[in-house]
C-alpha positions, 0 to 999 in steps of 0.5 A: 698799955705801951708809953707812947699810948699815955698821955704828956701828966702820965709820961711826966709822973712816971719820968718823975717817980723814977719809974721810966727814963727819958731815954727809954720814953723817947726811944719807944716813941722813935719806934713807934714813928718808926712804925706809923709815920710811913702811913700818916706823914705828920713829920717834916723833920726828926730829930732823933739825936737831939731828943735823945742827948736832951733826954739824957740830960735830964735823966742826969738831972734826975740822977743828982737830985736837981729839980726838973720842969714842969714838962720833964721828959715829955716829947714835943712835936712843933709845927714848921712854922715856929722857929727851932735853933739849928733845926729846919724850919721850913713852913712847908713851903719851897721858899724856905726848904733849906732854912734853918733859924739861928734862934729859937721861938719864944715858946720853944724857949720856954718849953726847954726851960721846963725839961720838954723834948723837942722830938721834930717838926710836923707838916702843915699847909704851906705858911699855914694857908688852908684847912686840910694839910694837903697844900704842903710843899712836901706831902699830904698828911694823912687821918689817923682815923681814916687815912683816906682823909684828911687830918684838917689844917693848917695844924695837921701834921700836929693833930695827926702826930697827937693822935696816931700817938707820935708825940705826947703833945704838940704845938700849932698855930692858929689863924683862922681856926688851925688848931681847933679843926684839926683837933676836931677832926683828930679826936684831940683837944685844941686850944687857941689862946686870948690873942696876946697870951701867948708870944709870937715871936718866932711865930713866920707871919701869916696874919698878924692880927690874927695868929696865935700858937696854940696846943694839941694834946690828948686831954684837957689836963695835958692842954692846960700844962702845956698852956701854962708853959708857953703863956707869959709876957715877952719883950720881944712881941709888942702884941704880948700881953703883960697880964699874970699867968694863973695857974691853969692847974690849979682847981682845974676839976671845980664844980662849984659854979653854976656855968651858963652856956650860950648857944648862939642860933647862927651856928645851928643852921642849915650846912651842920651835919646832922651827927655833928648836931645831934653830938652837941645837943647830947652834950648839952644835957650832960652839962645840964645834968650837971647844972649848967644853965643853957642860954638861946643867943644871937650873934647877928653880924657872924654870918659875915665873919668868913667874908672878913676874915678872908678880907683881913688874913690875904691882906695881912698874908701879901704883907707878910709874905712880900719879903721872900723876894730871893735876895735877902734868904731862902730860894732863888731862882736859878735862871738867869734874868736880866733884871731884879724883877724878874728875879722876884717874880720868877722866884716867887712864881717857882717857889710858892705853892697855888694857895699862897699865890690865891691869897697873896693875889687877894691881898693885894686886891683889897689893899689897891688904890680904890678897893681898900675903902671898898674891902679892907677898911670895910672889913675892919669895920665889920670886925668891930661889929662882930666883937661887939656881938660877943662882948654883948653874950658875954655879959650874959653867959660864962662860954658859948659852945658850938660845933667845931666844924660843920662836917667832919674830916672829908677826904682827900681831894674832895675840896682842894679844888673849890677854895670857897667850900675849903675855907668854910670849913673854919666858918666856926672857928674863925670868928675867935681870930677875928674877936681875940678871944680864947677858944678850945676843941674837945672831942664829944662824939663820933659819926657813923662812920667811927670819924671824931666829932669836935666841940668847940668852947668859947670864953672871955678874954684871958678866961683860959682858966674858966674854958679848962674848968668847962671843957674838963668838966665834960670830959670827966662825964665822958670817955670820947677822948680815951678813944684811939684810932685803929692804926695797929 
């Protein structure tokens, strides 16, 4: 087996046994991007010399003895969107194509305290607005699976670089499902954290009652180390939670516990791909066979939850996005004009991509005078609803499991031009931004046509711990997630 091919715990043991240095694991991986990177484009930027000085240094920690992190000489990919020091941060947009932050994200900051690589940064839908990665300023990312489709999004030049074994373990963020379904469509597993778990600073805003940093690893173990980096309380972001972080490793493989499981009848509907449905229900009985109890639920207000989620992301997104106005950093128009307006609208006419216009157009519909009582308010309102309809299922079960999608990775191009058939791609996923709580994709099968099918956990606020047990559990029964693209 070649380095790239192991996962971050089998990269990291072997670094630690003195076995391997961490110049070598990193410039077997450059090889291979080298190799594959011209036919998936997950990357934006690379940062070759940077990952190898880091590398060094801690092969010199090694070298004298000193104690290492706990992610030592693992290459990390980090979507474009979460702000790396000195580095490129563009969130493939136009708007921002020659930014580069002079400072560092509060994960970032955080996974160089444990000896991490940051290797580059992945591709993504522009300010991570859409679900197949194909509305980035720069080029379309393509499926290690299938390279005539599409790796999901807003995350999936993170899933794509997991997957094609360009990276160990990534980052993404997730706003309306950006890491679960790419994840889903890539064969890898995808966590979004409770909302507050895990610091947003650093994080550009799309929407900011929903966003959330989240991983993309090959295995659920590789999830929960990577997760036990980057949670913790920070000063910086008021919406951070100050609850202590468990260890996530920790009792990672128990069994001990009867685990009910809820299946909430909504998701099981007409629009679910029938191999995806037959891949859940064939899961369901191996966590029968392994004791589960699984429990008929109803989650009446859910089939409103896309509907909200567009309402609250666009007016939180117009928000947001209103300070690239060309003054104060980032792109400008290089035409003359003869006032500031027309300085703001020309640049923001040249440099945001037609998704983000959709979205931004949206927003500031449903936040007008006479439509925020009729849309925005109204939305809030059904959001609470829908929280309530799981708070109500969660005195009941342990997890609720579903589809992580309702098809698999379609093609290129399928969708780009019907934006309401695109969002209901994350009609599963979406409901764990607006609720706040943790949620995780692993994979649990695949179509007929050899694309990954994905399954979504869901669990109780900060119950991490409990969602890593649940999805482990699976995973140890199974060998779905061993599985690798054909790319060689």
């Amino acid at each position: 087996m070649f380095l790239h091919e192991l996962t971050a715990n089998g990269i990291r043991e072997k670094v630690k046994n003195r076995e391997v240095s961490c110049v070598e694991v990193v410039k077997e991986l450059f090889r291979r991007i080298k190799q594959k990177e011209a036919l998936i484009e997950a990357y934006i930027f690379l940062d070759e010399e940077g990952a190898l000085s880091k590398a060094s240094e801690i092969d010199d920690k090694l070298e004298s003895g000193k104690e290492i992190g706990l992610l030592a000489g693992i290459p990390i990919a980090i979507k474009d969107n979460i702000s790396t020091k000195n580095i490129y941060t563009t969130c493939a947009s136009k708007i921002l194509e020659n930014y580069i932050p002079p400072y560092n994200a509060f994960v970032v900051k955080k996974l160089l305290q444990e000896d991490a690589i940051i290797i580059g940064k992945t591709n993504l839908d522009e300010f991570a607005m859409g679900s197949s990665t194909e509305n980035s300023a720069f080029h379309i990312t393509r499926n290690p699976w299938d390279t005539e489709s599409v790796p999901g999004g807003s995350s999936g030049g993170s899933a794509a670089a997991v997957s094609a074994d360009m990276a160990f373990m990534a980052l993404g963020s997730d706003t309306g499902g950006s890491v679960r379904q790419p994840a889903s469509f890539c064969g890898n597993v995808g966590f979004k954290p409770t909302y507050g778990r895990v610091s947003r600073y650093g994080l550009i805003a799309f929407a900011s009652s929903l966003d959330q940093i989240g991983t993309l690893t090959k295995d659920v173990f590789d999830a929960a180390m990577l997760l036990q980096v980057i949670s913790g309380h920070d000063a910086l972001d008021s919406t951070c939670s100050a609850l202590d972080v468990p260890n996530y490793l920790s009792d990672i493989n128990c069994r001990d516990n009867v685990v009910r499981i809820g299946i909430p009848r909504e998701f099981f509907r007409e629009g679910l791909d029938s191999e995806i449905r037959n891949a859940l229900m064939n899961a369901l009985e191996i966590y029968k066979k392994n004791g589960a109890v699984v429990i008929d639920l109803s989650l009446p207000h859910c089939e409103y939850a896309i509907a909200t989620y567009c309402i609250i992301a666009t007016a939180e997104a117009c928000s947001n996005l209103a300070r690239y106005d060309g003054v104060r950093y980032g792109y400008r128009s290089r035409l003359d004009d003869d006032n500031i307006v027309d300085m703001y609208s020309r640049t923001r006419a040249e440099a945001f991509g037609d998704e983000v216009k959709r979205r931004i157009l949206l927003g500031n519909y449903v936040l007008s005078a006479g439509y925020y009582e009729a849309y925005y308010l109204k939305a809030s309102k059904v959001r609470n609803l829908i929280k309530n309809d799981f708070d109500e299922a969660f005195t009941k079960v342990d997890c609720i499991i579903s589809p992580t999608c309702p098809t698999p990775a379609f093609k290129i191009g399928e969708k780009i031009l019907d934006p309401l058939e695109m969002y209901l791609s994350d009609v599963y996923t979406n409901i764990a931004n607006l609720v706040g709580i943790p949620g995780i994709s692993i994979p649990c099968g695949f179509t007929t046509a050899g694309l990954p099918i994905g399954m979504q956990i869901l669990g109780k606020h900060f119950e991490e711990k409990k969602i890593l047990q649940i999805a482990k559990l699976f995973e140890q029964e199974t060998d779905f997630h061993l599985q690798k693209p054909k790319l060689d």
